[in-house]
N, C-alpha and C positions, 0 to 999 in steps of 0.2 A: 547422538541424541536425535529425534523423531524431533523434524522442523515443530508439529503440532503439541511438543510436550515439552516444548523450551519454558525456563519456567519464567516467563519474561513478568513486569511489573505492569507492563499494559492491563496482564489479562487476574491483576490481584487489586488493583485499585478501587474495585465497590464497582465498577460496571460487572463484575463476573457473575451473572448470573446465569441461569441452567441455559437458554435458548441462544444466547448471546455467545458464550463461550463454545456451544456445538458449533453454532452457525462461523464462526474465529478459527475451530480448529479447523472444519472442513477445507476453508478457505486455503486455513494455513498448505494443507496436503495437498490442494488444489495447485496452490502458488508452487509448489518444489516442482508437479508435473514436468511445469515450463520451462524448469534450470536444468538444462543438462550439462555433464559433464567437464568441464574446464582445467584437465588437472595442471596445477602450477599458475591458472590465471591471479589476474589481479581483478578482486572482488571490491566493489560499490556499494553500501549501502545508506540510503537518501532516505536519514529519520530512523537512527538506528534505535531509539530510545536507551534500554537496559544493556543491549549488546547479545541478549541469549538468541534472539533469532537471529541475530547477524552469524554467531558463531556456530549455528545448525545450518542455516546457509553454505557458509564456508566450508563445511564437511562436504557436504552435498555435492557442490561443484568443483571439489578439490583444489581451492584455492591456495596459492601459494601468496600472496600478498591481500590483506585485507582494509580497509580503506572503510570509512563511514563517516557523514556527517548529519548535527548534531547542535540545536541550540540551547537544551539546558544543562546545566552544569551539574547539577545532581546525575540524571543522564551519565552524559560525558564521563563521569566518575567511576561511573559502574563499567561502563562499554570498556574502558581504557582496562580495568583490572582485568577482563579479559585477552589481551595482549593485540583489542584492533585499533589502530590508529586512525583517531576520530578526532575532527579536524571542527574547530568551532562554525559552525556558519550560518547566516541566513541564506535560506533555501531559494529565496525570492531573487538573491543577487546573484552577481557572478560567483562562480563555485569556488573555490580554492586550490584548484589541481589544473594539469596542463590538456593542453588537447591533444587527443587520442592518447590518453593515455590509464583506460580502463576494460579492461574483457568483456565486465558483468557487471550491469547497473540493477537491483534490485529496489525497490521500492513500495511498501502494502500499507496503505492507508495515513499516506501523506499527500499528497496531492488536493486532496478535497477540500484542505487548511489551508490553502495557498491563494492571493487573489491573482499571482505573477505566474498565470499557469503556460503561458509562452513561453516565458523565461526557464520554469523547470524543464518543459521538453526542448527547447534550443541548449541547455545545457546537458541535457543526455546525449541528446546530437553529437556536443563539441568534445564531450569527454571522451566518448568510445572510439577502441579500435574499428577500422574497419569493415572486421569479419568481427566485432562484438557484439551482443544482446544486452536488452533490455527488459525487465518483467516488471510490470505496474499491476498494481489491484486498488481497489477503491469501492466504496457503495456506489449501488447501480439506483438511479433516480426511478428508470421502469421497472424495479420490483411491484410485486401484488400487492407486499404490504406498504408500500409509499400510495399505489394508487389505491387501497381502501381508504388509507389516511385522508388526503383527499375528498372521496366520494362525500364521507364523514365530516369533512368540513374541518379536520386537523390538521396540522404544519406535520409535513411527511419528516416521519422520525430524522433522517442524517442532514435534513436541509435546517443549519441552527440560522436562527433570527437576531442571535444575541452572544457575546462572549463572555459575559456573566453569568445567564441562566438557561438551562434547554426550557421553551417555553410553545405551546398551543398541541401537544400533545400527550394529553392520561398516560399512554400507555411509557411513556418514554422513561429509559433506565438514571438515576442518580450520575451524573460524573464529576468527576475528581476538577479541581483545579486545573488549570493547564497551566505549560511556563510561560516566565514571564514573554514577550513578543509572540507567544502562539496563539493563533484564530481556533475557534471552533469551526466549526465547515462552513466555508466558502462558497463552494462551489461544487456542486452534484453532478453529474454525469450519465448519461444514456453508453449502450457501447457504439454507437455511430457518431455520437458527439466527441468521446475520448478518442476513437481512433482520426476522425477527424482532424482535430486538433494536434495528436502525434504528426501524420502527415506533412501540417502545414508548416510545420518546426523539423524536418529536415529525419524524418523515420518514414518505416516502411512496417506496415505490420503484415508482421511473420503470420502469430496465431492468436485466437481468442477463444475465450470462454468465461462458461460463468460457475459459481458456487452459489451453497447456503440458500435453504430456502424456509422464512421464516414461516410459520412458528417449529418447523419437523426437524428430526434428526437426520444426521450426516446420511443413515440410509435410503430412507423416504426424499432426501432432499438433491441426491445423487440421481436417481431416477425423475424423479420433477425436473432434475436441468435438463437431461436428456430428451423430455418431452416437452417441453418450454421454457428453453433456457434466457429466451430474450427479457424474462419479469422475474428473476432468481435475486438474490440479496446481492450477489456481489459481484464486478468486471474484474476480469484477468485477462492484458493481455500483453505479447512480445514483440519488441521490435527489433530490427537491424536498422543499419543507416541507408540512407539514399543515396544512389553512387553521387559522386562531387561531378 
């Protein structure tokens, strides 16, 4: 199954609307670029939610062990009847697994909820082999349209104010509930502040790029990365470890 066409519950919860969901899937295809082949590794996934993009993942990279963690228990529910073994955790704390002892740490749009963002990259660190990677994605703060919001004198769309209501921007989509202990966004990101911040927690970044460029579709929005990809909707990028 096409990482982009997993039929996850992220992308059915009332956020789904036309602009949102193009600008999700690109991403999504964007994110697989970065996983290459693993066959037999043991797979990471940090916020698997439903489990369907975990288990399009897991294709992808030919995973022979799948691993995921996971704080709501609805969640959890769904992940596990896929047969990944997902492991209850706050993401903030110490992880639940041993060190060095992961291939492939994936992770796309969790980090932003987090206010222990040391903590999550010191534990990507501690988990990976080696010779492992890591692929993070997240909204990028220097998109066009964070900085029109701005200009405008609006609360730029993914930076939330509140974990009750998205508040000080019209244009902003309805969202669901979140579980119980989850933040809405935290914390926003440039790509020289996320790689940054990898760095100082014990990574080396491989490779970066960006997706999604709001309001256009995946085609128009593939071309705009390419010609200014530094204000694109969303950061993607890989790390290894730093030698010990």
């Amino acid at each position: 199954m096409p990482i982009e066409d997993a039929p996850s519950e992220r992308a059915s919860s009332g956020l789904a609307q036309r602009v949102y969901v193009s600008a999700a899937a690109e991403n999504a295809r964007a994110v697989a670029r970065f996983l290459p082949r693993r066959p037999g590794c043991t797979l990471l996934d940090v916020g698997c939610a439903d489990g369907s993009i975990t288990t399009a993942i897991a294709e992808r990279v030919g995973a022979g062990r799948v691993l995921a963690l996971e704080l709501s228990d609805d969640f959890i529910a769904h992940a596990r009847t896929r047969g990944i073994d997902v492991r209850k955790a706050d993401i903030s704390a110490r992880w639940p697994l041993e060190d060095e002892s992961v291939d492939v740490v994936h992770s796309n749009q969790v980090i932003e909820h987090l206010a222990e963002t040391d903590r999550f990259m010191s534990e990507i660190s501690r988990v990976l082999k080696p010779d492992g990677y890591a692929v993070i994605s997240t909204n990028n703060l220097a998109s066009w349209h964070n900085i029109f919001s701005l200009v405008l004198g609006w609360q730029p769309l993914p930076a939330h104010v509140s974990d009750r209501v998205v508040a000080g921007n019209p244009l902003a989509l309805d969202e669901p509930e979140y579980a119980e202990g989850t933040h809405r966004h935290l914390r926003i990101f440039t790509s020289r502040a996320l790689s940054a911040l990898a760095e100082a927690n014990g990574l080396i970044l491989d490779r970066a790029a960006t997706s999604g460029y709001y309001p256009f579709g995946a085609r128009i929005s593939r071309v705009l990365c390419r010609l200014d990809g530094r204000h694109a909707a969303y950061l993607i990028q890989r790390y290894r470890r730093a030698p010990s």
